[in-house]
Every structure is written in C-alpha cells, then in structure tokens.
PAZAPA-4460 file (N, C-alpha, C; in steps of 0.05 Angstrom, whole numbers, plus 32768, in hexadecimal, padded with zeros to 4 digits):
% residues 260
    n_x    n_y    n_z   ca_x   ca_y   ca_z    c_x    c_y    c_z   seq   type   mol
   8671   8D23   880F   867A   8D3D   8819   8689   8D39   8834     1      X     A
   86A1   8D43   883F   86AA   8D41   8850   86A2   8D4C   885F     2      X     A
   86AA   8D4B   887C   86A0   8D54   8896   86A8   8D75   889A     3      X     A
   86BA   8D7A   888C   86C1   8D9A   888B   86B0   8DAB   887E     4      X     A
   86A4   8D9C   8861   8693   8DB0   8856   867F   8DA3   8858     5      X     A
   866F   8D91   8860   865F   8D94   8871   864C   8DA0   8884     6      X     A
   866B   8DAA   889B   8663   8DBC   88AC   8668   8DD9   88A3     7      X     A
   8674   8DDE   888E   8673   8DFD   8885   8658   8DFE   8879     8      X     A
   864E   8DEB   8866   8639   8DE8   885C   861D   8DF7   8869     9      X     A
   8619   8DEB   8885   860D   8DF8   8899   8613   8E0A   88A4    10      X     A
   8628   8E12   88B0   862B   8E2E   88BC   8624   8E43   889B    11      X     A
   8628   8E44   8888   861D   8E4E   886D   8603   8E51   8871    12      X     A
   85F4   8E3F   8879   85D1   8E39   887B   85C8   8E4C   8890    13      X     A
   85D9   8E41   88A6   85D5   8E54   88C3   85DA   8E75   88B5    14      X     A
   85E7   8E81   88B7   85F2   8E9C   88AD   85DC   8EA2   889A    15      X     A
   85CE   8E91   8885   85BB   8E9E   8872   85A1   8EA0   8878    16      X     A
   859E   8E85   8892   8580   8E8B   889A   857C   8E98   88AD    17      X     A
   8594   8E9F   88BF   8590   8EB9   88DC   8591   8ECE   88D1    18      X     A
   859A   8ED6   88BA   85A2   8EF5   88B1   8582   8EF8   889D    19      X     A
   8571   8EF9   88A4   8552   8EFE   8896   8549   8F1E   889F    20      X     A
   8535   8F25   8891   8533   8F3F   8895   8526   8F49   88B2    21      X     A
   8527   8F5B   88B5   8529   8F5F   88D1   8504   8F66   88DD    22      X     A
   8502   8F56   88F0   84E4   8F55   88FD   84E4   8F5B   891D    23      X     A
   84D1   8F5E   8925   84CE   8F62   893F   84CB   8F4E   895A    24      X     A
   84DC   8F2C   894E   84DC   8F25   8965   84FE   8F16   8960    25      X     A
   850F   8F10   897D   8524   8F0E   8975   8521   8EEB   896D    26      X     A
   850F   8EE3   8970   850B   8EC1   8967   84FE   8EB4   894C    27      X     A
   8504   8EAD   893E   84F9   8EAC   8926   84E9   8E8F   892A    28      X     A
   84DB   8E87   8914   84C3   8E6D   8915   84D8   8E53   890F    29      X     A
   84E6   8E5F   88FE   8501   8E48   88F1   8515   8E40   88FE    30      X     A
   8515   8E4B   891F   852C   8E4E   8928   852D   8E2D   8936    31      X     A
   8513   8E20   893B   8511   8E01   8940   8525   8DF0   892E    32      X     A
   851C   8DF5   8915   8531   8DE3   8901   854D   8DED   88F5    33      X     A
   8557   8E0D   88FF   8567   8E0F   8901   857F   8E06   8917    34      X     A
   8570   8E02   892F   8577   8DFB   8945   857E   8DD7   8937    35      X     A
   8571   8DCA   8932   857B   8DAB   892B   8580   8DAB   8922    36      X     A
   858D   8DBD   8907   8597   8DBA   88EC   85B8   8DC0   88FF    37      X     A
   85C2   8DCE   890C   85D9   8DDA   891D   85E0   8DC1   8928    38      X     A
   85C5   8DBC   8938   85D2   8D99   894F   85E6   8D87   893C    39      X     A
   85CE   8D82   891E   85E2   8D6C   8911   85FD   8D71   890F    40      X     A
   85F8   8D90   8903   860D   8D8F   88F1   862A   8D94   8903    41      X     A
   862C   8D96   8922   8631   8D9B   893A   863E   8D7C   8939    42      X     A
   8630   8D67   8943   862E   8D51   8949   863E   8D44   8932    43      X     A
   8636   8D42   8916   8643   8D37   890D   865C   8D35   8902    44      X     A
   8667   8D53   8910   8686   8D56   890E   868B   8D5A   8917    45      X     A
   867B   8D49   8934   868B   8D47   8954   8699   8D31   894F    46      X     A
   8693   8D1E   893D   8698   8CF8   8930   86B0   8CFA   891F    47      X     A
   86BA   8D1A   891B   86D3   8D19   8913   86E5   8D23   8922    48      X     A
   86E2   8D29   8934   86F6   8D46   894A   8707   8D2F   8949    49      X     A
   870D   8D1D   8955   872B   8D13   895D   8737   8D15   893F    50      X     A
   8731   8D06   892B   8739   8D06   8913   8746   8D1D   8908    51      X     A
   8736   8D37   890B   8740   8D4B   88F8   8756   8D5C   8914    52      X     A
   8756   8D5A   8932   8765   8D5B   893F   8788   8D50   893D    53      X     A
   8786   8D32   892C   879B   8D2C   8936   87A8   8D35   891F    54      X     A
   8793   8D32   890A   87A6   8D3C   88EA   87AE   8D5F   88EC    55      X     A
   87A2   8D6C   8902   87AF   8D87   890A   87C9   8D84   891B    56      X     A
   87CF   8D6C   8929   87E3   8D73   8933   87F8   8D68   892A    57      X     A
   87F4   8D60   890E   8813   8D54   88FE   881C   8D64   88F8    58      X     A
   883B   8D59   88FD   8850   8D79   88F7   8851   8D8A   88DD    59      X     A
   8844   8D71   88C5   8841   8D8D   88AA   882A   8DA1   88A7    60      X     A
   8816   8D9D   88C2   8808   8DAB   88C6   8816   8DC1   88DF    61      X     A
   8822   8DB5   88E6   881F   8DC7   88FC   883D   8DDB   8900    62      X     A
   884B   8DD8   88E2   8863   8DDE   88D9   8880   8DEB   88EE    63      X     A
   8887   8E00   88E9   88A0   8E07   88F8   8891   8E1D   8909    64      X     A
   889E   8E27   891B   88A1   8E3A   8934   8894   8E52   8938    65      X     A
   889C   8E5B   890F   8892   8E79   8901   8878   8E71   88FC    66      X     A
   886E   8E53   88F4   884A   8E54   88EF   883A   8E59   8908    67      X     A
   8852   8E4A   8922   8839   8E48   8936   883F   8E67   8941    68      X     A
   8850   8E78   8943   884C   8E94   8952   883C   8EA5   8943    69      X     A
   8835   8EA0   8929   8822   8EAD   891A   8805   8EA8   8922    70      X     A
   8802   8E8A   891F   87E2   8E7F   8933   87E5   8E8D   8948    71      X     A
   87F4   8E8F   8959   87F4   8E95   8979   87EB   8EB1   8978    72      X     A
   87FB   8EC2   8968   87F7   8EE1   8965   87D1   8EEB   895B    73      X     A
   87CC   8EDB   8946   87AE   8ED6   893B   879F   8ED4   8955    74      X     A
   87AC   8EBA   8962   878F   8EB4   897C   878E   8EC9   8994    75      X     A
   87A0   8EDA   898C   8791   8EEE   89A0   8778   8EF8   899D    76      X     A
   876E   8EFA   897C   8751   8F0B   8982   873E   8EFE   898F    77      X     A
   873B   8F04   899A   8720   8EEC   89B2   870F   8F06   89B8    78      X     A
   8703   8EF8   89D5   86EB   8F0B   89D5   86FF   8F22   89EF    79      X     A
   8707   8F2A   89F8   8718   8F3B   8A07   8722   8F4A   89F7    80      X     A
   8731   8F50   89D8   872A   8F67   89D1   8718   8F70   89BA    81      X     A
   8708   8F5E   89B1   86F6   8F61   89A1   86D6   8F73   89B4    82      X     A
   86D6   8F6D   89C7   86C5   8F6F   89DF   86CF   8F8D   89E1    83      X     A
   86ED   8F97   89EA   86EC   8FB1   89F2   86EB   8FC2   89D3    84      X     A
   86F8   8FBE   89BE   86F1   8FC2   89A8   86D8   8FCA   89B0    85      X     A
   86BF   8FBD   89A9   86A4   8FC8   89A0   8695   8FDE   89B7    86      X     A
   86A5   8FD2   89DE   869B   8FEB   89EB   86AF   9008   89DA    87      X     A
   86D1   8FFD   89CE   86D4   901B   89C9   86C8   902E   89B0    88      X     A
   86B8   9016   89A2   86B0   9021   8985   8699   9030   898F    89      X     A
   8682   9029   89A9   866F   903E   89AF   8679   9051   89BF    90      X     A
   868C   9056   89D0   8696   9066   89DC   869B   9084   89C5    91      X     A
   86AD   9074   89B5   86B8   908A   8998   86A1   9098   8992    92      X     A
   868A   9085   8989   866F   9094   898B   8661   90A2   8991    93      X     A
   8665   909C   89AC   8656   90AB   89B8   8661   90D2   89BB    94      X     A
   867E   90D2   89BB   868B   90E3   89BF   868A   90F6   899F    95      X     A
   868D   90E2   8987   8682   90F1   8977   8671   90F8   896E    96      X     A
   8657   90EF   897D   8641   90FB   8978   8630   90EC   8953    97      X     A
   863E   90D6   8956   863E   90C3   893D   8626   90AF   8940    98      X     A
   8609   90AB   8942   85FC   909A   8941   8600   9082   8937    99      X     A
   8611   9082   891C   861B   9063   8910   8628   9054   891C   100      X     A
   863E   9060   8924   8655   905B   8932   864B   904D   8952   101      X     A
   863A   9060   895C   862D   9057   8978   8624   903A   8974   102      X     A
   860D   9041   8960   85F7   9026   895E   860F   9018   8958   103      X     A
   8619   9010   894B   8631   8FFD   8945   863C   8FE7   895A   104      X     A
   8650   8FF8   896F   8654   8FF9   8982   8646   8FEC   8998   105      X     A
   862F   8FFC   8994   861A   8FF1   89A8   8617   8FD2   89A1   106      X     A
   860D   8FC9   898F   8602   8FAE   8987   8613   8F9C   8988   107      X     A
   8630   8FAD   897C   8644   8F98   897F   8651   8F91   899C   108      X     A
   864C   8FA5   89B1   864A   8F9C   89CD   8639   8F84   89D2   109      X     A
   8620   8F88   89CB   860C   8F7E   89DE   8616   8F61   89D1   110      X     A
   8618   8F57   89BB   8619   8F40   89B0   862F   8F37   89BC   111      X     A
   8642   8F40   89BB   865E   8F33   89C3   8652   8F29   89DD   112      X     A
   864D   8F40   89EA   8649   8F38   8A10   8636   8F1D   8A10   113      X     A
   8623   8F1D   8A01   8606   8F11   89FE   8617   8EED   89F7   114      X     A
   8624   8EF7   89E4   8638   8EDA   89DC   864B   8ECF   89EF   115      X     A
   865E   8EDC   89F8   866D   8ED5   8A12   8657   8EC9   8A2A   116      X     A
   8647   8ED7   8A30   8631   8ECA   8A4D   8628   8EA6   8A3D   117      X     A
   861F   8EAB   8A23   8610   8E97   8A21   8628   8E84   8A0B   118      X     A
   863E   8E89   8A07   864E   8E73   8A05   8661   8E6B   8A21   119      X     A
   865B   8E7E   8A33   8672   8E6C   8A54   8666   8E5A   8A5B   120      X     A
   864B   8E69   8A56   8632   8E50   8A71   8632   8E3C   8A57   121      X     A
   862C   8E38   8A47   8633   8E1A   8A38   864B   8E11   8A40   122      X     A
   8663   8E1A   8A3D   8678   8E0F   8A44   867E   8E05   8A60   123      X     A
   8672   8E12   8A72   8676   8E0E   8A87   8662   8DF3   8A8D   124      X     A
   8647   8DF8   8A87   8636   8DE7   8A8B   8639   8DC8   8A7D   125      X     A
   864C   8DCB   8A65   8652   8DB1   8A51   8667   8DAA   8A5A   126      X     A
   8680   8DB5   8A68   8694   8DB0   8A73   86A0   8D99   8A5C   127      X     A
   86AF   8D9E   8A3D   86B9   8D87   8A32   86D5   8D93   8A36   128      X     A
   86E4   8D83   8A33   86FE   8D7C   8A3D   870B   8D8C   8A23   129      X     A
   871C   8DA2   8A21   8728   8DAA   8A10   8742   8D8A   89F8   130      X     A
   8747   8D8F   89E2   875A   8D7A   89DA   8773   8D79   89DD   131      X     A
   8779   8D8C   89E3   879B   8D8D   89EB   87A9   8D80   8A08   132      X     A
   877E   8D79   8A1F   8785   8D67   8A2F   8776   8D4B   8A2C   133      X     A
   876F   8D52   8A22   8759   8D33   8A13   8762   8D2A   89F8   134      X     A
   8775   8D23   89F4   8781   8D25   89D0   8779   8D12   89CA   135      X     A
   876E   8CF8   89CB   8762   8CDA   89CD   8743   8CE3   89CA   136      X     A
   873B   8CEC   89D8   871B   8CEF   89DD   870D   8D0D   89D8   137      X     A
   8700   8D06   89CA   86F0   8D1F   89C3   86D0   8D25   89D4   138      X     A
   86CC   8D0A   89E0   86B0   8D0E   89F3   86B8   8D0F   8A0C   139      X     A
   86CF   8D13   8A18   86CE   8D1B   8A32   86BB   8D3A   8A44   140      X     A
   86B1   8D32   8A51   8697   8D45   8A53   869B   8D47   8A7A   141      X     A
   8699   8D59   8A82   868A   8D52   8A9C   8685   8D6C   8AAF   142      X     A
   8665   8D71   8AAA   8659   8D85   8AA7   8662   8D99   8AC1   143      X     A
   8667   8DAC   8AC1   866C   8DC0   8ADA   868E   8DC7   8AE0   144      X     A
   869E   8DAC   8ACF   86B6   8DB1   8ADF   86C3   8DCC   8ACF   145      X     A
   86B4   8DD3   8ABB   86B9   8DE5   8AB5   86C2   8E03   8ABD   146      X     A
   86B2   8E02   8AD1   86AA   8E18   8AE6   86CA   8E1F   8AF2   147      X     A
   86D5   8E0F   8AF5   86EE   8E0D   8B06   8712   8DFB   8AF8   148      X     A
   8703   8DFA   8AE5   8720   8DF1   8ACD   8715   8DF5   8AB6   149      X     A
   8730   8E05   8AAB   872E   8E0C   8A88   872D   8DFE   8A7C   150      X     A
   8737   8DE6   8A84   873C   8DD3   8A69   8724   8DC7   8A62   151      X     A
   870B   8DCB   8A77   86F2   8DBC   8A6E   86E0   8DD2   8A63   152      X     A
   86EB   8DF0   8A4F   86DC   8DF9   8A43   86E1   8DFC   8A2C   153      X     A
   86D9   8DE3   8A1D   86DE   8DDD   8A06   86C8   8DE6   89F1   154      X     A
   86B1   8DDC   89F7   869B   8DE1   89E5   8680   8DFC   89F5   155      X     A
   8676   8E0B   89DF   868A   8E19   89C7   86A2   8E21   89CD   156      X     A
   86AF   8E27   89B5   86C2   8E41   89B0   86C0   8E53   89AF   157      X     A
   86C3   8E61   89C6   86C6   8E7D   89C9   86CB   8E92   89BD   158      X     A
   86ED   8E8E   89A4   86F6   8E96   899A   86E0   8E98   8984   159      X     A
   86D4   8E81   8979   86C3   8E89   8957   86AC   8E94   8965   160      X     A
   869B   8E90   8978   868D   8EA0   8983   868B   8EB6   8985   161      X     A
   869B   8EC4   8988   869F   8EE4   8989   86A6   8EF4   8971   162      X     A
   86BB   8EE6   8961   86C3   8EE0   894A   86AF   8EE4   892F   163      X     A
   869B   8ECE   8934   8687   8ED2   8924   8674   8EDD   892B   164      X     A
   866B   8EE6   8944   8657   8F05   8951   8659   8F1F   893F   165      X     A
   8678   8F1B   8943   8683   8F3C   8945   867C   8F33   8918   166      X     A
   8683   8F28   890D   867D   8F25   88F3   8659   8F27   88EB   167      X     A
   8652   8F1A   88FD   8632   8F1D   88FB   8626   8F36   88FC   168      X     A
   8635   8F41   890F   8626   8F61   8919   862D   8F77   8904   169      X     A
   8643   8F74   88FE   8648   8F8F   88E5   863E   8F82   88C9   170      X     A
   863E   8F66   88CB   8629   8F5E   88B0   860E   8F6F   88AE   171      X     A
   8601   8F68   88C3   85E5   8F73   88C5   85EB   8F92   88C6   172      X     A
   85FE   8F9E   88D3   85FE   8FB8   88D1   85FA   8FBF   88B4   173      X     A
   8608   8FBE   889F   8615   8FBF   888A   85F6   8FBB   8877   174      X     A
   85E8   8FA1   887F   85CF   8F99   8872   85B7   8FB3   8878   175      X     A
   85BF   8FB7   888D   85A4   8FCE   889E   85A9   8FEB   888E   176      X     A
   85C5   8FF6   8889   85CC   900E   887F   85CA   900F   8862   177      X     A
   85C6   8FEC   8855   85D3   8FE9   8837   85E4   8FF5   882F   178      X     A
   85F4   8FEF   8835   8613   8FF4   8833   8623   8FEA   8816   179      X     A
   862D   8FFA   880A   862B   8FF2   87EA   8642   8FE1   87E6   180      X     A
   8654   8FE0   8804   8662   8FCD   87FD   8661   8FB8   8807   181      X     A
   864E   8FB3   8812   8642   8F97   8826   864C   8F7A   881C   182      X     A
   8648   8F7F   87FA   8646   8F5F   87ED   8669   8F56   87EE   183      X     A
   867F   8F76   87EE   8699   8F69   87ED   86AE   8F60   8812   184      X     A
   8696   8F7A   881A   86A7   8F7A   883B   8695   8F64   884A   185      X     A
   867E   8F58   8848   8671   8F41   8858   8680   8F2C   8855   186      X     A
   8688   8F21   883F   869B   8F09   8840   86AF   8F07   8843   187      X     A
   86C1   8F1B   8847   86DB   8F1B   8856   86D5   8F1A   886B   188      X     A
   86BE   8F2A   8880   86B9   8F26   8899   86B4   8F0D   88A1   189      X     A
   86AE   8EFA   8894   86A6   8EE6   889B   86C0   8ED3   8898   190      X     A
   86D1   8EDA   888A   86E9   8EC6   8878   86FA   8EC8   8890   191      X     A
   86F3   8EE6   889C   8705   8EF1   88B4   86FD   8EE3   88D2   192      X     A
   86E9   8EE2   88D2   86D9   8ED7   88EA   86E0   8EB8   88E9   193      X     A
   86F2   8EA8   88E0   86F5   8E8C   88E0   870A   8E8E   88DF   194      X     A
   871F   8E9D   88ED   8740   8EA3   88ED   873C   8E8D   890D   195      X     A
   8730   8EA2   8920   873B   8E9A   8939   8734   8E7C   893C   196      X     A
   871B   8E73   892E   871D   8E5A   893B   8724   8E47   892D   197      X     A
   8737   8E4D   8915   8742   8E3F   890F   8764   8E3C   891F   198      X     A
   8768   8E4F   8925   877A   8E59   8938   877E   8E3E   8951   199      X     A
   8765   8E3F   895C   875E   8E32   8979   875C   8E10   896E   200      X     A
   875F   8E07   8955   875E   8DEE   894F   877C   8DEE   894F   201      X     A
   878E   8DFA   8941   87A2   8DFF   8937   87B5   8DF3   8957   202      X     A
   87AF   8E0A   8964   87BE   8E01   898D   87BA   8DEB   8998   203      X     A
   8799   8DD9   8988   8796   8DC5   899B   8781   8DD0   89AF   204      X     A
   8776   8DDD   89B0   875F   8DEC   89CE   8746   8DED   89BD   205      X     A
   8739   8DE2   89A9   8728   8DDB   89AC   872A   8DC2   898C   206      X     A
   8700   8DB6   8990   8700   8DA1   897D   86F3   8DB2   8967   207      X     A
   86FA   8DA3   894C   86ED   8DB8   8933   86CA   8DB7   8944   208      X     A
   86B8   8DA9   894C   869F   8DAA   8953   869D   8DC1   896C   209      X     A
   86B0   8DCC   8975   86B3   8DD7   8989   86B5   8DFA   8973   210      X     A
   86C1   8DF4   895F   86C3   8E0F   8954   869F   8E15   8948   211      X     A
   86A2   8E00   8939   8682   8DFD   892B   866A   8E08   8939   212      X     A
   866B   8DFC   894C   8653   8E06   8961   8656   8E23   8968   213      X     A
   8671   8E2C   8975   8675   8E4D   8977   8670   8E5F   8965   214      X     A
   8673   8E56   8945   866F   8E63   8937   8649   8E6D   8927   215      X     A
   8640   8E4E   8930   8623   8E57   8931   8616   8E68   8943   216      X     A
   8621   8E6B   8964   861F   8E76   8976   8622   8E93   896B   217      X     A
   8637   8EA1   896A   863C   8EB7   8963   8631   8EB7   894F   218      X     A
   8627   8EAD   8935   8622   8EBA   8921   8600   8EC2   892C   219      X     A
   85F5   8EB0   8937   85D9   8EAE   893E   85D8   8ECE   8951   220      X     A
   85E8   8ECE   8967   85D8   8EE1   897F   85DF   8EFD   8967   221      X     A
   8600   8EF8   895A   85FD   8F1A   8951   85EC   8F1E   8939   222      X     A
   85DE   8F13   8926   85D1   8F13   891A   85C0   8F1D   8921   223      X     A
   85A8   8F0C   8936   8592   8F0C   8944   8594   8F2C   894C   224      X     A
   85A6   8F2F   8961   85AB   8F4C   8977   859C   8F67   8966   225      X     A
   85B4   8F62   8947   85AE   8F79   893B   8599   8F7D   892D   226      X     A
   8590   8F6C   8923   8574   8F62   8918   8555   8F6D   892A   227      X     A
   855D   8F69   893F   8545   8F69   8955   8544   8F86   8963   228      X     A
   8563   8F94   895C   8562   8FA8   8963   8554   8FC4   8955   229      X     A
   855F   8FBB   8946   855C   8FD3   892B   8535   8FCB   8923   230      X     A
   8528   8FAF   892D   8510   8FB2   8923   84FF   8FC4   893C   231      X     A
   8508   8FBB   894E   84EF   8FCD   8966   8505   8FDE   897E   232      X     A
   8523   8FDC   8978   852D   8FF6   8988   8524   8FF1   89A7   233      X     A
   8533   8FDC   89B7   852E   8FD0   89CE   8538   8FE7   89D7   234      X     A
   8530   8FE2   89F7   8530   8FEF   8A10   8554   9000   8A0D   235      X     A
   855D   8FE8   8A0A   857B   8FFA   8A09   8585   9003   89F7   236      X     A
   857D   9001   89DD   8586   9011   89CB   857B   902C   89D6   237      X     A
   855F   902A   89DF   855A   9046   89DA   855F   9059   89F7   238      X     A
   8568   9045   8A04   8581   905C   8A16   859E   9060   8A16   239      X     A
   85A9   904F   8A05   85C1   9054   8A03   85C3   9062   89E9   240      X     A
   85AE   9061   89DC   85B0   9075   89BF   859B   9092   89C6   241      X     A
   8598   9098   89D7   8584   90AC   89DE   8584   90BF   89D7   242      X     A
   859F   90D5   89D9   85AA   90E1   89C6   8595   90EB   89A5   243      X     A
   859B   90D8   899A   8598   90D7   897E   857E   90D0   897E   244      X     A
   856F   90CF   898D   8551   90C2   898A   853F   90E0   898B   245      X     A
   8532   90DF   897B   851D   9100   896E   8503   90F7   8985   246      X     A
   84FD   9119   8993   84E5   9116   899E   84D5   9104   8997   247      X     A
   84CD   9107   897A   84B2   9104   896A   84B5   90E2   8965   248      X     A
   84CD   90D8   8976   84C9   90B4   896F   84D8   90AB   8954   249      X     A
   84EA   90BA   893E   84F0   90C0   8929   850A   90B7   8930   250      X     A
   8519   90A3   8927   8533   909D   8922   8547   90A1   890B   251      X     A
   855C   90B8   890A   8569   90B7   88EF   857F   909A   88EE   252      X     A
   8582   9094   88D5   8599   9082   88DA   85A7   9087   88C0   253      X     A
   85BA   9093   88BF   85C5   9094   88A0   85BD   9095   888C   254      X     A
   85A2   90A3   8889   859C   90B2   886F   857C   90A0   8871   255      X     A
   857D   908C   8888   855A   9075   8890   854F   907E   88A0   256      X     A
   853B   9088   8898   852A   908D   88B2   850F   9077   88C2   257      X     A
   851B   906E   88D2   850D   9050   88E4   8502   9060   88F4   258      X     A
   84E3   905D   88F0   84D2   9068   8909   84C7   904A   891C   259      X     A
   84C5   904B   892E   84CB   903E   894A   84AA   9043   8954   260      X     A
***
C-alpha cells in the first residue's frame, strides 16, 4: 500500500473512532491508541514529504497559469473566513430567534477558535521549516523560531485543520438532529474538507505530513466539541444559548427533547 493510502487509511480510522456516540466526558479511554495510531501514520509519511513534494512540483503537475490561479483562488478558504463564517452563522441566529442555526454556529465557533489556539502553539512550538524554503529537507525544525517567521510554521496545516473542524462539526450536527440526508451530504463534507490542503501542497507551503496531521487535528477537536456539548451542555452553551433554555431544565432541539 502506498504512503497516500496509507495515510487516508487512518485519517478514515481517526474520523470513525472520534465520531462515537455522544457521552459525558470530552476524552474517551481509546483516545491513548488513537493518539499512536495518528503518530505513525504522521511519521511515516513524514519518510515521504520530500518525495511526494518534488513530484508536486513537476511542471505536468503543476501545469499552466489557469491551473495555478484556480489553486490560489481555492486556498483562500482558511481559517479567517471560515472562522467569521461560523461567528456570522450564530449571529443570524441569534437574530432569528433560530436555536439550530445558533447551536450550529456556536460549536462551529468554538472548534474553529479551539483549533487555531491549538494548531499555532504546535506550530510555533515545532517551528518546521515550511518547503518552498526547505525544498531539500523535510526535517528542518527549530523550535520557537516560529514565533517570529512564517516560514517555520509548517506543521500542522492550518488550512486542513480548520478545513476538517468546520467538516467535523456539521457532521456531528447532522448525526445529533439525524438528518435524513446525513449519509449523502457527510461525504462531500469531507471530500470538501481536503480541497485546501491539498491546495497548500499544490504552492509548496506545506509537507503532505503537515496536511495529515491538521487534518486529524481538526477532525478530532470538532468532533469532540460537539459531541461533549450536546452530552452535558457546558457552561457556555448554556449562556450563549440561554434564550432557548426552558425554566424546568428542558431543552427543545428540533423535534429532541435533551434534558440536561
């Protein structure tokens, strides 16, 4: 099996074993050998990054003028407007007096934000050398300089990070409401959520292990977020959803009633 499906192989595993039914703590017992099942599969298509790097930057890959302003146009979705996206999807909410729409919103905030904090400080803290200035070396590392040059925030990817959050969070929405079209619109979300960072291999700004890892990242916190929310209704759901919350402790949610 090659190193590509391989690593899809796992992010597949990851996505089936974070998305479990929903309990009351945000850490699961499995999450130990999920955690080393990620390292490998991380790791061992770190042993390909230069390789599948340089075969990205041959010119029948990397074709005429019109392919690359199309990538370029794609890599805008990052987390800057995917991020105001989900504050404007609770805002809408809130104004229409829409509980779905709120909770939505809401989760898909918190995850994004939740994902950005805890993919910089990796990046910052792993400081690897982006490839478009390391094109030879794929282990250039040196922890902190991150802090103060871009080019050492390589690992994660930011872009599939948020990318695959924002796919994780309306998965689980979708799972929580049973949503009758869940089985056709989840896998495009997901088909969708591997645009940008394929995008960011495509420029040269990051290594495929650099996408891999972002994409477990995001799939893990937005999974988790919504999962953890909807089981015990944390502190901030139930002030930013206050509104909609019944004296008597009684939550409607689209035809569910989750008592808390």
């Amino acid at each position: 099996m090659s190193a590509g499906a391989s690593a899809a192989a796992v992010l597949a595993m990851v996505l089936s074993t974070i998305q479990q039914a929903a309990d009351s703590t945000f850490w699961d017992r499995g999450d130990g050998r999920l955690a080393i099942a990620a390292t490998a599969a991380v790791g061992t298509l770190a042993i390909f990054d230069e390789r599948i790097a340089r075969w990205i930057r041959e010119p029948s890959v990397q074709g005429d003028s019109g392919r690359r302003d199309l990538i370029e146009s794609l890599t805008t979705v990052n987390e800057v407007p995917l991020t105001l996206a989900a504050v404007a999807t609770y805002g809408i909410g809130r104004l229409a007096k829409s509980h779905t729409i709120t909770d939505v919103g809401l989760h898909l905030t918190t995850s994004l934000v939740a994902t950005e904090v805890v993919s910089e400080v990796a990046r910052v803290a792993i400081s690897r050398m982006r490839p478009r200035a390391s094109e030879d070396d794929a282990f250039e590392f040196s922890p902190g300089e991150g802090l103060a040059a871009f080019e050492y925030r390589s690992f994660p990817s930011m872009h599939a990070a948020v990318a695959f959050a924002t796919a994780s969070v309306l998965t689980e929405e979708l799972r929580v409401r049973k949503a009758r079209s869940r089985r056709v619109v989840i896998p495009l979300l997901y088909a969708a959520a591997t645009i940008p960072g394929f995008t960011r291999l495509y420029l040269d700004q990051h290594w495929a292990s650099d996408v891999l890892a972002g994409s477990i990242v995001g799939a893990f916190i937005g999974s988790r977020v919504v999962r953890y929310s909807h089981a015990r209704r944390t502190r901030v759901d139930r002030w930013l959803l206050r509104p909609w919350i019944a004296h008597d402790g009684v939550m409607p949610i689209v035809g569910i009633t989750l008592t808390r």
